[in-house]
MDAnalysis code that builds the backbone (N, CA, C; Angstrom):
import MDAnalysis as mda
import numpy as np

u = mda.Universe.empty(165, n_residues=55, atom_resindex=np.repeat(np.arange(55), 3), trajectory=True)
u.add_TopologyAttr("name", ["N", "CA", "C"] * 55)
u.add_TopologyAttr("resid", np.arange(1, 56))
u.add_TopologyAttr("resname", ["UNK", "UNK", "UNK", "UNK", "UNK", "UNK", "UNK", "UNK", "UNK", "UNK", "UNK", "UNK", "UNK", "UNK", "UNK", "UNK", "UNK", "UNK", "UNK", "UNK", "UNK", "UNK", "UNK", "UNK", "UNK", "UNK", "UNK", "UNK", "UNK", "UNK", "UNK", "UNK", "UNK", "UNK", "UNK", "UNK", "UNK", "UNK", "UNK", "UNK", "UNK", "UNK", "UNK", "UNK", "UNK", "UNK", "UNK", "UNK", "UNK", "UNK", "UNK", "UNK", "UNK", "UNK", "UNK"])
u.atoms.positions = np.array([
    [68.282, 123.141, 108.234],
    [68.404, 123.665, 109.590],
    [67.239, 123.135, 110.435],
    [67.452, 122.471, 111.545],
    [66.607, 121.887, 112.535],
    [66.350, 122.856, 113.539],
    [65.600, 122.778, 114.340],
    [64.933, 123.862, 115.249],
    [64.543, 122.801, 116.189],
    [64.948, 122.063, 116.871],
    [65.107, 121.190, 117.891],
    [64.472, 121.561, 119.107],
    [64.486, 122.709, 119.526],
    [64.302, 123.942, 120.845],
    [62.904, 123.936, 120.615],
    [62.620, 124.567, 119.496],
    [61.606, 125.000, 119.367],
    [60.222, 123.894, 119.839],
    [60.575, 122.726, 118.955],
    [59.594, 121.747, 119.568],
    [59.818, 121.507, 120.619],
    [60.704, 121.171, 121.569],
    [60.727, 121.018, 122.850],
    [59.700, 122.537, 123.508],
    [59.379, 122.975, 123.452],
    [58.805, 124.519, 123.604],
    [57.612, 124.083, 123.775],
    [57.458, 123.559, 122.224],
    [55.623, 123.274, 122.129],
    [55.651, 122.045, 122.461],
    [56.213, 120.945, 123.205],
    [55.919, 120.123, 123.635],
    [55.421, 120.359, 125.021],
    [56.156, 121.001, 125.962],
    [55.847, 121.596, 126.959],
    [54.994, 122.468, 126.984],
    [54.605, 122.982, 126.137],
    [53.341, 124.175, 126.527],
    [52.112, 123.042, 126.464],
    [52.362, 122.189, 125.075],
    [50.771, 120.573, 125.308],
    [51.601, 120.103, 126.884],
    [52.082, 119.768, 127.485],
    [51.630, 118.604, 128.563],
    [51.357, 120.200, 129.883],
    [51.430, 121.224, 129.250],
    [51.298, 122.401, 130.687],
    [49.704, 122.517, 130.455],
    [49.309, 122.432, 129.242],
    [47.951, 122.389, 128.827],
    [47.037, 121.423, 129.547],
    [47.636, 120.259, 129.035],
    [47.398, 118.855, 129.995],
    [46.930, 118.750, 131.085],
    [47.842, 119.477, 131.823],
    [47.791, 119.597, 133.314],
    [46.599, 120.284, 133.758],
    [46.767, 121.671, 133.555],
    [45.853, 122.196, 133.786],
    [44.398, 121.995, 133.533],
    [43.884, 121.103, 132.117],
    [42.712, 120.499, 132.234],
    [42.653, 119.718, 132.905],
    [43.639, 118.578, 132.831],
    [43.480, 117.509, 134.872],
    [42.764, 117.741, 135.762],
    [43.539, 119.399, 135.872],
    [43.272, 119.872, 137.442],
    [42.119, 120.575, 137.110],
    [41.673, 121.016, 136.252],
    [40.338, 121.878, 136.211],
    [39.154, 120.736, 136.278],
    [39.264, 119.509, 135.651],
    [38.240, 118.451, 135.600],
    [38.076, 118.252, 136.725],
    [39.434, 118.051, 137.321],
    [39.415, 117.624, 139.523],
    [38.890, 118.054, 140.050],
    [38.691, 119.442, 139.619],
    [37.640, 120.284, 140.574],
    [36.077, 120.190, 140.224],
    [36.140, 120.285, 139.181],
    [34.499, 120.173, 138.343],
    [34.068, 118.702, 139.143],
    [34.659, 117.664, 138.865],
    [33.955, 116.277, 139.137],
    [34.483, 115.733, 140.187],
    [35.349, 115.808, 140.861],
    [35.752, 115.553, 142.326],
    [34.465, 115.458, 143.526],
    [34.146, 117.526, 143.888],
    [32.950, 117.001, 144.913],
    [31.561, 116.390, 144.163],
    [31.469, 116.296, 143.026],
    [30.252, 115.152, 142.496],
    [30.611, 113.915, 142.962],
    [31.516, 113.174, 142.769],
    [32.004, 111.838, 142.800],
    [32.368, 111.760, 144.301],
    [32.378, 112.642, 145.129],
    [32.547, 112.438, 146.874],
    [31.262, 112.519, 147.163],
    [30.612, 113.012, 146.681],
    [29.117, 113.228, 147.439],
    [28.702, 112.064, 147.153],
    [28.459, 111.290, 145.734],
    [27.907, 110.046, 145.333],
    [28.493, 108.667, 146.570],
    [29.849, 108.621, 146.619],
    [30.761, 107.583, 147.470],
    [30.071, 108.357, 148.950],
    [29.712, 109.663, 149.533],
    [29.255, 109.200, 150.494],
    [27.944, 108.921, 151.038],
    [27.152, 108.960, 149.841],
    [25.575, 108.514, 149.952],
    [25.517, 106.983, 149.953],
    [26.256, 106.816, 148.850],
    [26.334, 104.727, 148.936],
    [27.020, 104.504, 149.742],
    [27.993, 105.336, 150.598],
    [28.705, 104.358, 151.817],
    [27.180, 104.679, 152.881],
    [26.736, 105.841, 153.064],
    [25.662, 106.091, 154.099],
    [24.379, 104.739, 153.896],
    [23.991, 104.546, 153.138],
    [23.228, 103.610, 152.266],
    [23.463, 101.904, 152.802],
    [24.997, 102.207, 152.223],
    [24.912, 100.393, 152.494],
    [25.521, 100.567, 154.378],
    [26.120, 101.691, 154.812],
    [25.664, 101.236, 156.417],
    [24.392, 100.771, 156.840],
    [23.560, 102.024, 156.782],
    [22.301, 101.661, 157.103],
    [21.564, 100.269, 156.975],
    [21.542, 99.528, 155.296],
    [21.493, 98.370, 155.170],
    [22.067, 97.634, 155.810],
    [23.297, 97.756, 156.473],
    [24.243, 96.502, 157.466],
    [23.384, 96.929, 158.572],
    [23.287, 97.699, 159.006],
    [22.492, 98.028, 159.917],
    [21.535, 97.581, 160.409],
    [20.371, 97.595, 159.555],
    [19.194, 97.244, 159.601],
    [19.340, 95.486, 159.364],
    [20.365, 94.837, 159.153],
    [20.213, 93.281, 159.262],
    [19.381, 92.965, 157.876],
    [19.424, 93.876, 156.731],
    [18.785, 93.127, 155.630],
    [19.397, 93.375, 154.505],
    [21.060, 92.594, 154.663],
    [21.846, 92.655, 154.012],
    [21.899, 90.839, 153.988],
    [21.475, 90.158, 154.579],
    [21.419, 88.604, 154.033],
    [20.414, 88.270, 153.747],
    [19.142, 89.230, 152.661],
    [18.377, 88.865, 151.681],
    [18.858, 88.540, 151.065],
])
């Protein structure tokens, strides 16, 4: 007797699992990784800026 259902069950509960660590990491490391992208974009303006970007 196969139980076919059943794994489909626990297959879906791992990728609901899945998900939800995704989205929990997204939040944890998201505003780290925006703050970093907008210090080096602030950074290399300034450098265009200042004309000592064709050292």
């Amino acid at each position: 007797m196969r139980r076919r259902g059943q794994s489909t069950v626990e297959w879906a509960l791992v990728v609901a699992v899945l998900v939800v660590a995704v989205v929990a990491g997204a939040y944890v490391f998201v505003p780290g990784f925006q703050t970093a992208m907008d210090d080096a974009g602030g950074a290399l303006s300034t450098l265009y800026a200042s004309g000592d970007l064709a050292k």
